[in-house]
PLY file of the C-alpha trace (Angstrom):
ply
format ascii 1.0
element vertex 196
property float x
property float y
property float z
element edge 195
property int vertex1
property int vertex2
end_header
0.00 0.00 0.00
1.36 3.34 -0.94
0.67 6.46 1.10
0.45 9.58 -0.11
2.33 12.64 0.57
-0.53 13.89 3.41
-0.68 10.28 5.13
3.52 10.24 4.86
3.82 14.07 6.59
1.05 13.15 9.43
3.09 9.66 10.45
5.53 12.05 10.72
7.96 9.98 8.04
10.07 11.82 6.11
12.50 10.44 3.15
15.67 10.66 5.46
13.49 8.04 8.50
12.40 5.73 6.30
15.65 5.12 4.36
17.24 3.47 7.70
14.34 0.94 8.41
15.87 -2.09 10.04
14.76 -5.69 9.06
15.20 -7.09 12.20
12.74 -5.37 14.82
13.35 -5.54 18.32
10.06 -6.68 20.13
8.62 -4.59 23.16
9.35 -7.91 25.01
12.90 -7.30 24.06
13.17 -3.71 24.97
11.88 -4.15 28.25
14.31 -6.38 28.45
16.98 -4.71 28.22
15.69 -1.79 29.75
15.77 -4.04 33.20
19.32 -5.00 32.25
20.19 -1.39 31.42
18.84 -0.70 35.30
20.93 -3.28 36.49
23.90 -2.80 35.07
26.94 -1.83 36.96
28.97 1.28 35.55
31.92 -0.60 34.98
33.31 1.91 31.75
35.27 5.38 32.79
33.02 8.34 33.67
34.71 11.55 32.15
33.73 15.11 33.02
34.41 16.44 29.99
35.04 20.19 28.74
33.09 22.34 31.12
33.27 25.35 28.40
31.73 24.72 25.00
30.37 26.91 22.15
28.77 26.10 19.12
30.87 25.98 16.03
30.15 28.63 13.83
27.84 27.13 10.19
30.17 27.81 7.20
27.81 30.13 5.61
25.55 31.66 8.97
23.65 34.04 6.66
21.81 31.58 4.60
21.36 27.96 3.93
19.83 26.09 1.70
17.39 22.78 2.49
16.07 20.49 0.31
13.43 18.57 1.97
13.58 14.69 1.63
9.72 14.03 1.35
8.04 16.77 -1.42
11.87 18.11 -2.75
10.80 21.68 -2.02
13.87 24.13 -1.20
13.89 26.35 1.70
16.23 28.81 2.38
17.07 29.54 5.92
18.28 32.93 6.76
18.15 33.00 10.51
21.38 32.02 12.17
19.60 29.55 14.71
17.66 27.83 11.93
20.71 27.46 9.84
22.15 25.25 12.64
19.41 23.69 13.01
19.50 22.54 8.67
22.95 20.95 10.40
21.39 19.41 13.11
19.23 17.73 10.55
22.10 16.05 8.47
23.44 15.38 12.14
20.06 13.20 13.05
19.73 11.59 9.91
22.66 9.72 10.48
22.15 8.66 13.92
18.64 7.91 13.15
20.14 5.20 10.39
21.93 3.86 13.13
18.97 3.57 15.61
17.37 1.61 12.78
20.09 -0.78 12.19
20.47 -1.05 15.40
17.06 -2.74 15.53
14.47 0.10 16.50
11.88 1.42 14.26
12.18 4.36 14.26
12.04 7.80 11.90
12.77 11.05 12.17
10.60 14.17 11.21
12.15 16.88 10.16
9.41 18.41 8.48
9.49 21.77 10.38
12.40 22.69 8.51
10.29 22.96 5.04
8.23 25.79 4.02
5.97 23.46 2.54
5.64 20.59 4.77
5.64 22.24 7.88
2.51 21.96 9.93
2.41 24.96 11.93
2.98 27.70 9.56
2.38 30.54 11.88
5.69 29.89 14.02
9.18 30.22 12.49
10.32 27.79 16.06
11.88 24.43 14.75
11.24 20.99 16.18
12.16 17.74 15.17
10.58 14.48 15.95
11.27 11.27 16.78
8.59 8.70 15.75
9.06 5.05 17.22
6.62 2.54 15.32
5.85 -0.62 18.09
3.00 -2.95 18.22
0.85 -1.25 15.32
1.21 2.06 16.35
3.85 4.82 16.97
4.88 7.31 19.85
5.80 11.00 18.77
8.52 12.53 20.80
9.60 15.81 19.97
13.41 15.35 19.91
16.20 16.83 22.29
19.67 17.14 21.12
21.24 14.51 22.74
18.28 11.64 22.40
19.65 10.26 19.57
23.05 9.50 21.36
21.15 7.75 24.49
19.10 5.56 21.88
22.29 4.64 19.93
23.91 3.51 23.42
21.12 1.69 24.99
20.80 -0.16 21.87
23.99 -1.19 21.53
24.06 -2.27 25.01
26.34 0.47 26.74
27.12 1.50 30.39
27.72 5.22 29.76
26.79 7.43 26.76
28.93 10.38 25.55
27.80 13.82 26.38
29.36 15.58 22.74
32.34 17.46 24.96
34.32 14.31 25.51
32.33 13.51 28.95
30.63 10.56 29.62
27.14 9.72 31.68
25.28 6.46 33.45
23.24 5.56 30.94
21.09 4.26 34.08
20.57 7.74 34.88
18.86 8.74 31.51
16.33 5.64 31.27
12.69 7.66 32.80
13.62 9.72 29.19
14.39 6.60 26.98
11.19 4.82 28.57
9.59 8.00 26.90
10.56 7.78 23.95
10.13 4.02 23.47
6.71 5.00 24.98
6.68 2.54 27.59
6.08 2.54 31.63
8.65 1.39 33.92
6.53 -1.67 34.13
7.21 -2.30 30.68
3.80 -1.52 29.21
2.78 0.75 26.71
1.89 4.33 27.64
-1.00 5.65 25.95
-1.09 8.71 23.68
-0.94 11.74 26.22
0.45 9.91 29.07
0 1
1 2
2 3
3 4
4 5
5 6
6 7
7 8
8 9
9 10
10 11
11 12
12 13
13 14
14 15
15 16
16 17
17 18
18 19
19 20
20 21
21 22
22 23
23 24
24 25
25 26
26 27
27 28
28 29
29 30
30 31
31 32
32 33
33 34
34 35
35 36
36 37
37 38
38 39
39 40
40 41
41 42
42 43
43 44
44 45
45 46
46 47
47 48
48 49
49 50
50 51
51 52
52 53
53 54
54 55
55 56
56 57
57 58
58 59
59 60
60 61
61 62
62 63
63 64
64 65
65 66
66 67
67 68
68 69
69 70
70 71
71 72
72 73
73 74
74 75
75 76
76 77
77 78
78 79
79 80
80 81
81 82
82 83
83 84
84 85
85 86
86 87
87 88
88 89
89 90
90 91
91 92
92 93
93 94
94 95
95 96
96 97
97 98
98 99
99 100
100 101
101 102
102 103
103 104
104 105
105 106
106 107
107 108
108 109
109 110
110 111
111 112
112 113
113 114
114 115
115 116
116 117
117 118
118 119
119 120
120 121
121 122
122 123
123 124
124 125
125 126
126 127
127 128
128 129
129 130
130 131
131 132
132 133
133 134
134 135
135 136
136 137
137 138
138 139
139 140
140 141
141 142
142 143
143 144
144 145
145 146
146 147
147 148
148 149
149 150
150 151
151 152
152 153
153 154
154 155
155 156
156 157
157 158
158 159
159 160
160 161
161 162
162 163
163 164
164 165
165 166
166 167
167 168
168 169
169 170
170 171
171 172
172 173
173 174
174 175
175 176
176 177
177 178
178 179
179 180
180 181
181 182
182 183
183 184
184 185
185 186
186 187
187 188
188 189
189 190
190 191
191 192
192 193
193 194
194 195
């Protein structure tokens, strides 16, 4: 069954999710799973502070940028320094989120704020992106903080720690109330329903 355009944009799947789609799903039986293992897990791996001062690099070009958007091909060009990070950000997630996917999560990312035609909220110029997990039939919208990617990637790939971006490193342990959220699950490991 093919969707169309409208049915693609409110899933929330955009070209760049649905290129990573892994063939081997994990089951909610298996996340829960290793959520409890996650939990239990002693922090064996070095904990680094990292660099307690850190600026964002400056965007090659900070006066404009150009996007192309995966789903309808429409180009949007970005003029405000903020959203030209964020059309970085963007090539940043689509990686990771190819990653999550191999990894064995279904998951894509929507990224549709950043086109003028695609976006839903037209009255805002404020950019969000989205993580949408597909489980069970349905999926859980998350809107997406910077470093949620990076605490998906290590959880699935069975990690201790996860890496904070300035060469510091966390408890994964600590982080799992926000990857339960995303995954859309309680700590018991059902599923949480739309609005919980």
């Amino acid at each position: 069954m093919k969707l169309s355009k409208q049915a693609l944009i409110a899933l929330g799947i955009t070209g760049a999710g649905v290129l990573g789609c892994s063939r081997t799903e994990l089951t909610r039986e298996q996340l829960d799973k290793m959520l409890v293992e996650t939990a239990k897990k002693p922090v064996t791996s070095e904990l680094r502070e990292g660099a307690m001062c850190y600026s964002r690099g400056e965007p090659s070009d900070p006066e404009r940028t150009e996007y192309v958007c995966p789903l309808c091909k429409t180009k949007t060009y970005h003029t405000k320094r903020e959203n030209v990070w964020h059309v970085q950000d963007a090539m940043k997630y689509r990686r990771q989120i190819k990653r999550v996917n191999k990894l064995g999560l279904n998951a894509t990312l929507d990224e549709t704020d950043l086109c003028s035609q695609c976006r839903r909220d037209k009255t805002t110029d404020i950019i969000n992106f989205d993580i949408v997990v597909a489980q069970d039939n349905r999926s859980i919208r998350t809107q997406l903080w910077s470093f949620d990617l990076t605490l998906l990637i290590a959880f699935l790939e069975k990690k201790d720690v996860w890496g904070t971006g300035n060469d510091g490193t966390r408890p994964l342990k600590n982080e799992l109330p926000r990857i339960r959220e995303i995954l859309g699950m309680d700590e018991d490991g059902t599923t949480l329903e739309a609005g919980d």
